[in-house]
N, C-alpha and C positions, 0 to 999 in steps of 0.2 A: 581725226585730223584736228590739229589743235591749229586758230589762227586769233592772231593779237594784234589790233588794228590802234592807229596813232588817233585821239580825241579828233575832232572834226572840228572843223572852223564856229559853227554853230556853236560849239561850247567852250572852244578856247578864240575867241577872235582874236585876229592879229597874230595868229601865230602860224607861219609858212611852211614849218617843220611837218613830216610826214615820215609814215614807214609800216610797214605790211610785216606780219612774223607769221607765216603760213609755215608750219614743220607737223610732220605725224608718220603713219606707217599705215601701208597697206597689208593685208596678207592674203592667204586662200589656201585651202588646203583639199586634198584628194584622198582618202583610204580605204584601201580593201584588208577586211580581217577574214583568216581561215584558221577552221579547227580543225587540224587534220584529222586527229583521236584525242582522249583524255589525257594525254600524256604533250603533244607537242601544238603548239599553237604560233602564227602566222601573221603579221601584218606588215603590210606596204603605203608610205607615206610618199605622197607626191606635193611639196610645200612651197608655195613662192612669198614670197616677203620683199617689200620696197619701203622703204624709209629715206622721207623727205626732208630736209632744213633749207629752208630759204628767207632771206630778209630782204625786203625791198625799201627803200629811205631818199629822202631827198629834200633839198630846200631849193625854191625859185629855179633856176633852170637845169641845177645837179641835179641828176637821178643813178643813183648806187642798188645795183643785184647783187646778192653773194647766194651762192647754191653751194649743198653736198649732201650727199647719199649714199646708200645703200639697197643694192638688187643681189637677191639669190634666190637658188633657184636647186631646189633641196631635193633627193633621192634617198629613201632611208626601207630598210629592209633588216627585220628585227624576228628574233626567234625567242621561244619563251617553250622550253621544256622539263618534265619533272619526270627525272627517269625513278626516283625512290622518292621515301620521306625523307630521306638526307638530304638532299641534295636539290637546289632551284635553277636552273642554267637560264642565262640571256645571254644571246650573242647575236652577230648582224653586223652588214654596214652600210656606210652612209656614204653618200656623194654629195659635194656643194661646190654649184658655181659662182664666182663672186665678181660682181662689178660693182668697184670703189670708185666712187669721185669724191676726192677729199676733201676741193674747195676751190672753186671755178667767181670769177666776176667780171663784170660789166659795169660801165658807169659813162655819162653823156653829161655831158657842162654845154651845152646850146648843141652848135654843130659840129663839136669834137667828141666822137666816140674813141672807146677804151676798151678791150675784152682781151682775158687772158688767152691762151692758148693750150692749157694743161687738160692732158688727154685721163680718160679715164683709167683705172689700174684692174684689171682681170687675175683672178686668180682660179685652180681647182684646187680641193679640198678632199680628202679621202681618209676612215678612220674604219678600224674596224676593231671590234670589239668581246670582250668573253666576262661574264659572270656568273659568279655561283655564288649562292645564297646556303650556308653549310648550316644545317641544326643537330648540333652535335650532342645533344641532352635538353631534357628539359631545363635547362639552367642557361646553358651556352650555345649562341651561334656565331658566325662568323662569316663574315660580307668580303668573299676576296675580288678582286677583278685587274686585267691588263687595258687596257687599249693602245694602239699602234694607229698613225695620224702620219700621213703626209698632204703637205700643203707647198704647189707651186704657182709661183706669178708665172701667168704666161702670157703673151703678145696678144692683139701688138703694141709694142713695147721699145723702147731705144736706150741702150744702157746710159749711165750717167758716169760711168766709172771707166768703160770701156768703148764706148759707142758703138756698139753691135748692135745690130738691130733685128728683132723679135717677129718673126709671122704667129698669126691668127693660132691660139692654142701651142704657140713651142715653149719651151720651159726658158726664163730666164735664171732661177734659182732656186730650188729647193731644199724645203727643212721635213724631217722628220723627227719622232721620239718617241718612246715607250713612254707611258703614264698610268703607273700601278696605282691603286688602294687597296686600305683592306681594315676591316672595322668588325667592333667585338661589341657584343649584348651578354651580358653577365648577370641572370638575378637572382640574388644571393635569397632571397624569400618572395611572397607571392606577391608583395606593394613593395621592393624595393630591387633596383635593379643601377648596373652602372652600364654605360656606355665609355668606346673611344675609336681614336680612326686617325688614319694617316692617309692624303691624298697628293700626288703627285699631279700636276696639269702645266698644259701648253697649251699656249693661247698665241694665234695668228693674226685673229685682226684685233686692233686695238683703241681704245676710245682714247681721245685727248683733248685733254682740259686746257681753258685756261683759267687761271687762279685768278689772274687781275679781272676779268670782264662779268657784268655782272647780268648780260647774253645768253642764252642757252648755243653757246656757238660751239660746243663739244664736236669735233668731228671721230671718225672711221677712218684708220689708215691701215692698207694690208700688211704684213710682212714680205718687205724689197729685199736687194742686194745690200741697202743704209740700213732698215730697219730689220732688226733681229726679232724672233722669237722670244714670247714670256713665256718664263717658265715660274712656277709656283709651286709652294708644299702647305701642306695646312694639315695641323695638328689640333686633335680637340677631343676633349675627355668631360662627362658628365655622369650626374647623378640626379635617379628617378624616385621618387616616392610618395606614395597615396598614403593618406590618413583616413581617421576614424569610417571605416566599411567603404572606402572607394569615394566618398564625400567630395574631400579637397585630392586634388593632386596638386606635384610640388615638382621643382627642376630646379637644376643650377649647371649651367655650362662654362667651361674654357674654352678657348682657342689661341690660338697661333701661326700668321700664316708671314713666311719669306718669301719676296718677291722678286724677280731678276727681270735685268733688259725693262726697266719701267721708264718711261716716254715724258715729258713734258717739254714745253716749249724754252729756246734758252733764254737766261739774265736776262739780256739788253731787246730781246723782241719785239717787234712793233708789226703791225698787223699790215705788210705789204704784200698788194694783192700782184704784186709783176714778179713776186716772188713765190715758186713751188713750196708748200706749207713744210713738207718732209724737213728740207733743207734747214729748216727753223729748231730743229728736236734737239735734244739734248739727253743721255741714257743712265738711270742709274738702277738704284732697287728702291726698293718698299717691304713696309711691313704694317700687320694688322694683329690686332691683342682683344682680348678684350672678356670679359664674364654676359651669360645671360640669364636673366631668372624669372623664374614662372611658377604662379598661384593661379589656381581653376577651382571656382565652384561649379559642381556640377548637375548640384541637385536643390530641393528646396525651391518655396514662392522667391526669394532673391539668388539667385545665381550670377554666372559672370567669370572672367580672369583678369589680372595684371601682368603685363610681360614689362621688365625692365631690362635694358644692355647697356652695359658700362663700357666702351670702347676707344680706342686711337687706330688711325689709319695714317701712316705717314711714310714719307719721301724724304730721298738721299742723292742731291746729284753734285758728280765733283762741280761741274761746271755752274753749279749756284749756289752763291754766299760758302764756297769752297767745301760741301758736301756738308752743308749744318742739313739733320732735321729740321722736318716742317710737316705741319699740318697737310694732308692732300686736299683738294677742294669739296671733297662729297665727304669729309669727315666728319662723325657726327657723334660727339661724346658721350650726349648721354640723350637715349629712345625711350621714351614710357608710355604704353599704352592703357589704360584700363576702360572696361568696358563690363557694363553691368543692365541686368534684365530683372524687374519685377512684375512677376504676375498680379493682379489685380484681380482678375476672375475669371471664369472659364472663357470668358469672349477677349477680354482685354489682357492684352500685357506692355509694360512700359521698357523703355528702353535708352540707355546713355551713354555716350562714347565719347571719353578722353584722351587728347593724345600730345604728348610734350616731348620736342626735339632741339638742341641744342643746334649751332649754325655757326657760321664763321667767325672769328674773334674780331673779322674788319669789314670794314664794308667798302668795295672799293667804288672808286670814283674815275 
């Protein structure tokens, strides 16, 4: 749990200002694995997860709460069988129940209290799944797989469109969809090889930024009756190869991914808390580009790698500055890592880690 507390009087005197930033994640998890025989194997995942944001702030007799979260509560049953050397099968599925609070507040100015009244959002979550891991030669394999995903908000709940109102577990709305890949290994000789893959995804619950604030105020919103489903594609082709006996390895990747139904807050928004955040969204698409490259020593007293990624990640919505591109707010142009190890002697070895990322062209205020 991460918490970020306002200087104390002792070090700023005179200053009345105050504010508490407690946010983090809980989890815990449960598993039983069984091997049936040599051939089919078994495991059962019991996983809870909670994730907190909260900010507490105030001057002289204001005192302002803002809370949201995230609880689920995860069922997962996975099979992992090899009926030949062709052939690797995973399949399985998974259950998730979801309680969303998007963003709930409170605030007291002496003896006038304030608190919203926004209920939390429930949802189930059900996917199931098949893969095969194909080796079709020494040269060639091939990573096909489907999954199939329904995801419903259920009560209680009172529609905003219709005003019907939702008991405990009834469906207000439901989305499904198929979400294929499938991805190829090609090595044309024993240090060179290519990769590629196309990935089809649906995505139900969704983060949301905002761009002006310079807060970690990102909330969790399910997919509602307002809120649609993302759906995405992502495209990406590379190439592998070792030098001089396996020594250095080498990479260079592509990608491309389309994004639909993508979320941000609109134009003119201001952060009113008597106001249901949903109500605040505004929907376009996205898209993400970008190259990644990678050097590894792997041998020798200095060893080490460099990973660099060249990238754009950006947003399209009519409803701001009339659908210009723009930067997303976790965009980040350009990542460089490098990280290097020198042995010294059999007891010692030294070690140093570099890392340079690029960050928003503004800083807001």
């Amino acid at each position: 749990v991460f918490f970020l507390d306002s200087p104390s009087q002792e070090l700023q005197p005179g200053r009345d200002f105050f504010f508490d930033l407690p946010y983090g994640n809980k989890t815990g998890t449960l598993r039983w694995n069984h091997l049936f025989n040599d051939k089919l194997f078994f495991n059962l995942s019991a996983v809870y997860n909670d994730y907190q944001f909260q900010f507490d702030g105030g001057q002289e007799d204001f005192i302002f709460k803002l809370f949201s979260g995230v609880r689920d509560y995860n069922l997962k049953l996975d099979f992992e069988y090899y009926p030949n050397t062709v052939h690797n099968l995973k399949y399985g599925v998974n259950y998730t129940y979801h309680k969303l609070t998007p963003s709930t507040a409170s605030a007291t100015n002496g003896e006038v209290d304030f608190s919203t009244d926004f209920l939390p959002k429930y949802a189930n979550e059900v996917g199931l799944y098949l893969l095969d891991d194909i080796k079709l030669s020494q040269q060639v394999s091939i990573n096909a797989g489907l999954r199939y995903s329904i995801f419903s908000q259920v009560g209680p709940y009172t529609s905003k469109l219709t005003g019907q109102e939702y008991g405990n577990f009834e469906s207000a709305i439901t989305y499904t969809g198929f979400e294929p890949r499938v991805s190829f290994k090609y090595a044309s000789s024993r240090d060179l090889s290519f990769k590629g893959g196309v990935t089809f995804t649906n995505q139900y619950l969704h983060l949301v930024s905002n761009s002006s604030s310079t807060l970690p105020t990102d909330i969790w919103v399910p997919s509602t009756e307002i809120i649609e489903l993302q759906r995405g594609i992502q495209y990406a082709v590379g190439a592998f190869k070792n030098w001089d006996k396996d020594n250095y390895e080498t990479s260079i990747e592509v990608y491309y991914k389309d994004l639909k139904n993508q979320i941000d807050y609109a134009d003119n928004y201001v952060n009113d808390i008597a106001t249901e955040v949903e109500d605040e969204f505004v929907f376009g698409e996205g898209r993400a580009y970008g190259a990644e490259f990678f050097l590894k020593k792997s041998t020798g007293r200095l060893n080490g790698w460099v990973g660099y990624t060249l990238s754009r990640t950006e947003r399209s919505f009519p409803d701001i500055e009339n659908g210009r591109w723009f930067s997303a707010v976790y965009d980040k142009t350009h990542d460089l890592s490098v990280v290097a190890n020198y042995k010294l002697s059999k007891k010692w070895d030294m070690g140093a880690t570099f890392i340079y990322g690029s960050g928003k062209y503004f800083t807001p205020f």
